[in-house]
N, C-alpha and C positions, 0 to 999 in steps of 0.2 A: 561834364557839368560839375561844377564848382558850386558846394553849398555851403555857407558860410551862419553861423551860429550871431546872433549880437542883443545883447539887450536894450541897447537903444540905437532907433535908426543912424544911419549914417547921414555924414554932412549933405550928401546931393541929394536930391531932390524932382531930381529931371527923371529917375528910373519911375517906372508902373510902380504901383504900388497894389499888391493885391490883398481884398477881406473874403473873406469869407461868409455869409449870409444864407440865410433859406428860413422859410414858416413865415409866422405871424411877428409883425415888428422888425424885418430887415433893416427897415429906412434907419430905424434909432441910431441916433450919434451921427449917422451922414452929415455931409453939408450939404444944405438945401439944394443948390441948381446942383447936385450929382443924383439925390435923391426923386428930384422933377425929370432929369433928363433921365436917370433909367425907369420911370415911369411911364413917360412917354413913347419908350423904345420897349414896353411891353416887357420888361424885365420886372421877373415876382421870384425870383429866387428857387424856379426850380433847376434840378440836377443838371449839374453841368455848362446852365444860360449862365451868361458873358456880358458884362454892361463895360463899357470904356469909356469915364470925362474926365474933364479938368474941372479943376474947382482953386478960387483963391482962398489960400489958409493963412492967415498972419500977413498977408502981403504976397507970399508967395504962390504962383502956379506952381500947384499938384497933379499930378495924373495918375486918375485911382480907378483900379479894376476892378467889381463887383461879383464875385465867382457863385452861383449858384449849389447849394448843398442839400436843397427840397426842403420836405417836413421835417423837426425835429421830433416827433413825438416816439413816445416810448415802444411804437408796437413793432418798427424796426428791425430786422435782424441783424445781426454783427455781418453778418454776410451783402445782406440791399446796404447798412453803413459802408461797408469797403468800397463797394463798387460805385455808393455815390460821392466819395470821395477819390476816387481814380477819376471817373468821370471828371471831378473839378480838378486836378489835376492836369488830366490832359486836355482837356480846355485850354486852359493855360500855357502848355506850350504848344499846342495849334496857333492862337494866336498870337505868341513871341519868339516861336522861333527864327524866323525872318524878319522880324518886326524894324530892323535898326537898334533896338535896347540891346544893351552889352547886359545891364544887369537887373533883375527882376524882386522885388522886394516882398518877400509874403508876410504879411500878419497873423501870428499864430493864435492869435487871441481865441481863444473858447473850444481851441483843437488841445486832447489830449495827445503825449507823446506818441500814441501807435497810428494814432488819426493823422497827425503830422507825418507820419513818413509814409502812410501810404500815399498821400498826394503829393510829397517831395516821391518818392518811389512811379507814380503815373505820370508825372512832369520830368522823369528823366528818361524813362522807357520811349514815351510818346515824342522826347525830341529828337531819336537815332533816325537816323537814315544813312544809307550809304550813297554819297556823295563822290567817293573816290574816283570814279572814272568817268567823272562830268568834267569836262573844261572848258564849255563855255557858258557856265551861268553867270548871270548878270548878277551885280552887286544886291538887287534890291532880291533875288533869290536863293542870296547865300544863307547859311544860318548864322545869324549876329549874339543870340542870346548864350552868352559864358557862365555868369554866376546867379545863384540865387541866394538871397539873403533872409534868413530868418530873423523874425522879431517879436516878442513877447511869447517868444516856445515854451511847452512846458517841460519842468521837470522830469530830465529823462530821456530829453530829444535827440540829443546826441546819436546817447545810445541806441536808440533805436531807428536813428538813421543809419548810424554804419551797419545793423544787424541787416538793412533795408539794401544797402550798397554791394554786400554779395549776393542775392537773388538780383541785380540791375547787372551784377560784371554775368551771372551765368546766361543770363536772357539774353545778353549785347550778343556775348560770342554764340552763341547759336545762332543765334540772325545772321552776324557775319559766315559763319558755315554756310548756312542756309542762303545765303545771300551771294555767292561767289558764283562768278561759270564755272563752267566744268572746264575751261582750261587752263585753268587757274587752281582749280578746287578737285584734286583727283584722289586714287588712296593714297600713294606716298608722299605730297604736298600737305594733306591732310593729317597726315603723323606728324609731322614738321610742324603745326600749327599745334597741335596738342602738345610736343613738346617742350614750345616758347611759353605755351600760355599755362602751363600747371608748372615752371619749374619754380623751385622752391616753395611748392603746395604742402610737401609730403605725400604727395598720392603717388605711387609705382607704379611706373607706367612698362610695359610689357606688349613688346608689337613681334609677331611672327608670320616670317614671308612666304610667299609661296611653298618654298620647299618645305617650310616645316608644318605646313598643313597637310601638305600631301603626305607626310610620313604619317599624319595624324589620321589620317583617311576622309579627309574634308572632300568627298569628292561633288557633292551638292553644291557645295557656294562656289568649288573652282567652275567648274561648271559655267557659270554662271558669266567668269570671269575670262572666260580662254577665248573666247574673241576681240578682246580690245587686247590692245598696246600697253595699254597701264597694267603693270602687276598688283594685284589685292594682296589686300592686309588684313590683318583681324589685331584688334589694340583692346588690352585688359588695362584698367582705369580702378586700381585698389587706393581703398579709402581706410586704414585700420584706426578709426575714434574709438570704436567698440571697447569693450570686452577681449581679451587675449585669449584666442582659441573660439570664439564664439564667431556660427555660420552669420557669413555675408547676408546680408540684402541685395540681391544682381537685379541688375538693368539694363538691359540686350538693347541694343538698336541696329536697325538695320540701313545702312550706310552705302546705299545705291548712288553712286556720286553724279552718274549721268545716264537714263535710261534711254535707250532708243524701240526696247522693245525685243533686242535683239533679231533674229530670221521672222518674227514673227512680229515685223516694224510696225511701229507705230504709227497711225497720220503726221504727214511733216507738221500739218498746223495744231500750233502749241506744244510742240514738242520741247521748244525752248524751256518748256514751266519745267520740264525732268531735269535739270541742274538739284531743285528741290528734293529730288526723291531719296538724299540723305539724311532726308530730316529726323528720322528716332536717331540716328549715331548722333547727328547736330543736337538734339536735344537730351541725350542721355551726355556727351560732356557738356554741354551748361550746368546742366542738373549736378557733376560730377563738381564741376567747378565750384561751384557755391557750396556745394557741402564739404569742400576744404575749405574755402576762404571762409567759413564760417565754425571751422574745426567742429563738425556733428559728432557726437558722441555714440557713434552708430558702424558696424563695421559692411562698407558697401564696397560693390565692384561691379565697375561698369564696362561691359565687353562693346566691341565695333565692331561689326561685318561690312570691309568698305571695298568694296568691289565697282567696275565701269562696265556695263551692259549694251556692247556692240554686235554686228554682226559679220564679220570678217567672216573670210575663208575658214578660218578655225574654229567657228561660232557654233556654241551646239543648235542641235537641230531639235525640230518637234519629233516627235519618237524616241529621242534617244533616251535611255536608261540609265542611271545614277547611281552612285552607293554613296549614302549619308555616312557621317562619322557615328552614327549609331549601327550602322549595319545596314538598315533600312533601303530596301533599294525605291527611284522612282521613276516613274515616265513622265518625261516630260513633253506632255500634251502641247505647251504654249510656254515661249520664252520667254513673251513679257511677263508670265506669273514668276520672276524671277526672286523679288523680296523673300517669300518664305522658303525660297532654298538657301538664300543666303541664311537667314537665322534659323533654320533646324539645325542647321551645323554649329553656329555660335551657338543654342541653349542646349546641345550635346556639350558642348567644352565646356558651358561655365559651371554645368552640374557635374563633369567628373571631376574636372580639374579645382572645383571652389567647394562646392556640395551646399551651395548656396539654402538657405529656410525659405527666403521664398522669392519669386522670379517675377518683374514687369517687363516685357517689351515692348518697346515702341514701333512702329513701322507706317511709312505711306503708301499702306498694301495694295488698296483699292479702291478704281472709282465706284464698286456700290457702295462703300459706305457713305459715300457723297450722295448718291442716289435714296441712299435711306434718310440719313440724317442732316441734309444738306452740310453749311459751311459751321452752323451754331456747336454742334458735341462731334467727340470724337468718339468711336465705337468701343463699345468695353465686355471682351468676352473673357470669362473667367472659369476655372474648378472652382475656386475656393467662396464662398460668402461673404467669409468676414474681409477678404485682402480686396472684394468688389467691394464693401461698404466703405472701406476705409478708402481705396480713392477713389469714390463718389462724394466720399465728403470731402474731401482733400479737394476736387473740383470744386467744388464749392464753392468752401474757400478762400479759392483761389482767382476765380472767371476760369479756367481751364477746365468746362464741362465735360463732362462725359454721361454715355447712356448707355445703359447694361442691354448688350444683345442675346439671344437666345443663343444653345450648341446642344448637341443631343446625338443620337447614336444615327437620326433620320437623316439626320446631312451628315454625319458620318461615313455612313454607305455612299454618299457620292463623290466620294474621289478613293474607292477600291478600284485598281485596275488589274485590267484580266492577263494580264503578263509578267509583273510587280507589285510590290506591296503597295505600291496607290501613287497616283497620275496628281500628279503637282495643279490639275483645276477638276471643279467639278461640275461644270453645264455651265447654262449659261443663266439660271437663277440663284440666289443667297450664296451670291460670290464671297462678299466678307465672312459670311458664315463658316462657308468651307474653307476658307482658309484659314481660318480659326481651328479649324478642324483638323488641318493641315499641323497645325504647329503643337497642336495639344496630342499628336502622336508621339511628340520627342520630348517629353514631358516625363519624366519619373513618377511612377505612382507613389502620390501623399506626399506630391511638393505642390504646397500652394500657389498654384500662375494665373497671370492677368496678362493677354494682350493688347494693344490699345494702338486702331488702326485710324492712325492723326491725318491721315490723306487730306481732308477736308478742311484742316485745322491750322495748319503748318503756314499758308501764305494765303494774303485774303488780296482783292483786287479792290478793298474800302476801307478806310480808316476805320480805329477802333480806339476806347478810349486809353487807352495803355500802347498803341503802335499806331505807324503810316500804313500806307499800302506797301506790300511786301512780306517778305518776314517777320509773322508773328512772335515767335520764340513760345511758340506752345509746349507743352509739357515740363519745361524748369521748373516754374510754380511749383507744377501737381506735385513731381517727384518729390521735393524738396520739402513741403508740406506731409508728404505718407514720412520720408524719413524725422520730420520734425514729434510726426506724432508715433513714430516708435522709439527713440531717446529717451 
């Protein structure tokens, strides 16, 4: 999407033209038959409603869109302001992305600079899709809309578009992650992609192959890995804006490229949705992305555990016994809890190897957290207080909710096993729990961590005002926003 800055409209006249309105007094200034006819069609200006007329101005047929912004009154939060300006945003390209308009013409009048690009920012999110592997949609279903043109921005718009356009490149490429098959999208294809997409970032990119984990004693995530065909990878993603010498900010994701469930298969139907179940690794490099194209002044690194979870001849089995790169041995009860073996071994590495101050992971661990929190938050277990406050407001925000779940020593005891230091599930109640529990064994004591189990969150089957159906690009925001607010 092409956004183009102008102070006075351009000569044509035939593009949409869109205002902005909401409260008391919208009609002011309209042209009468626009004003009647979105009266008529029950348009009052709240969040998000959509009025479409022509009206003649000077002679000329105009075609003027009326985008809904609610109340304006003061009692407001900066946070309901964002979201009802994404909201009007993606309105907007809901209804122009196939429209036939090549080019969409917004009126900035009465938006300040950051107001302005959050709905150029929900109008560009909202118009992705991946299209690539459709070939026969019809003209009237392609997407037509190319450029958008600003007019009467304020002071600053710019700027704070382009600040706007690195958190829109790290969201795209997650979705794309997020959006590929699995035979298409595997771990060594997926190094590939990370390394087209951050070259000339400055972030160090650092990928080690099988053999050099196993010297490292990763024997959990191999594990994990020794029934598929594809060899796993683990890829460190350093960002040095910081401070020279001063501990990272790490952000672990767990990078399951295709789950099957391994010997312990999954129902065939909707097994297709586990293409997804890379979404923390898909979402911690967006997150990664944006905070070099935005050069943060923060020093982060972001680790991938990207492994493929089959079940071949060489598949481990339920029973067998593990040693994590901490020492740690485990039983593995159940092969589909395979996400948190893969990341006890990543937040083993990125605390000796970085000695990280403090640790977020991402992972699509589990269906109870869907069970608990449906599709709205993603689950947030933490040690720390302060590092759960900070992204709980970073969710905020953001739209990238989150909701602080319980951990304690009671669901602790449920994944002790009577033959190893503890069985990778624990029953068949507060499964997110325990796996939380699971990962807060490989945790350094007096490093503040946050897990954040995006299961629920990652791909929705309903449009939303920032995406289509598919890949959300969840967690870019949040991250991005925790690092904006430690800089």
């Amino acid at each position: 999407m092409i956004v183009t800055f102008l102070a006075n409209p351009p000569a044509s006249v035939l593009a949409p033209v869109a205002r902005f309105v909401g409260g008391e007094g919208w009609e002011e200034g309209l042209p009468a038959v626009i004003a009647a006819g979105a009266r008529a069609a029950r348009f009052a200006g709240r969040t998000g409603q959509l009025f479409e007329g022509f009206a003649d101005v000077d002679g000329v047929v105009s075609r003027l869109a009326l985008v809904g912004l609610g109340e304006s009154d003061g009692d407001a939060s900066a946070d309901d302001r964002r979201a009802a300006l994404e909201k009007a945003g993606g309105a907007l390209a809901a209804k122009y992305r196939t429209s036939g308009a090549a080019q969409l013409l917004l009126d900035g009048a009465g938006l300040g600079s950051d107001e302005l690009a959050s709905v150029l920012l929900a109008l560009r999110l909202r118009l992705w899709k991946q299209d690539s592997y459709r070939t026969t949609l019809k003209d009237d279903e392609k997407a037509s809309l190319e450029e958008i043109v600003v007019m009467n921005a304020a002071d600053g718009a710019q700027s704070a578009w382009d600040a706007a356009t690195a958190i829109a490149e790290g969201v795209e490429f997650t979705r794309e992650l997020v959006t590929e098959p699995a035979n298409v999208l595997y771990p060594e294809s997926f190094v590939e992609r990370i390394r087209q997409r951050f070259a000339g970032t400055g972030v160090d990119i650092r990928v080690l192959d099988e053999k050099e984990m196993r010297a490292l004693g990763m024997g959990s995530l191999l594990g994990v890995a020794q029934g598929s065909a594809r060899p796993p990878r683990l890829v460190v993603l350093d960002w040095r804006g910081g401070e020279a010498g001063a501990a990272p900010l790490a952000f672990v994701g767990k990078g399951v490229t295709f789950d099957t469930g391994g010997i312990s298969l999954k129902p065939g139907a909707g097994m297709e949705d586990m293409k997804w179940d890379m979404g923390g690794a898909g979402a911690v490099s967006g997150a990664m992305l944006t905070i070099a194209r935005r050069k943060a002044k923060l020093n982060v690194v972001g680790i991938l555990g990207l492994v493929e979870n089959m079940p071949d001849g060489n598949a481990q089995r339920p029973g067998d016994v593990v040693t994590s790169m901490s020492g740690q041995t485990i039983e593995v009860i159940n092969t589909d809890a395979e996400g948190r073996l893969v990341l006890c071994d990543a937040l083993t590495f990125v605390q000796r190897e970085y000695k990280p101050a403090r640790i977020v992971d991402l992972a699509t661990l589990t269906g109870a957290i869907i069970m608990s929190l449906a599709h709205e938050y993603a689950g947030l277990f933490s040690n720390d207080d302060t590092l759960s406050a900070e992204l709980t407001k970073a969710g905020e925000a953001t739209g990238d909710k989150l909701w602080r779940m319980p951990m304690g020593a009671v669901y602790d005891k449920m994944i002790d096993s009577p033959i190893a230091d503890m069985k990778n599930v624990g029953g068949r109640f507060g499964g997110s729990i325990t796996a939380a529990q699971f990962l807060a064994r490989y945790i350094d004591k007096g490093t503040p961590w946050a897990h954040l189990d995006i299961a629920g969150t990652v791909w929705t089957d309903k449009p939303g005002a920032t995406w289509d159906k598919g890949a959300t690009g969840f967690g870019v925001r949040l991250l991005d926003a925790l690092v904006r607010g430690a800089e």
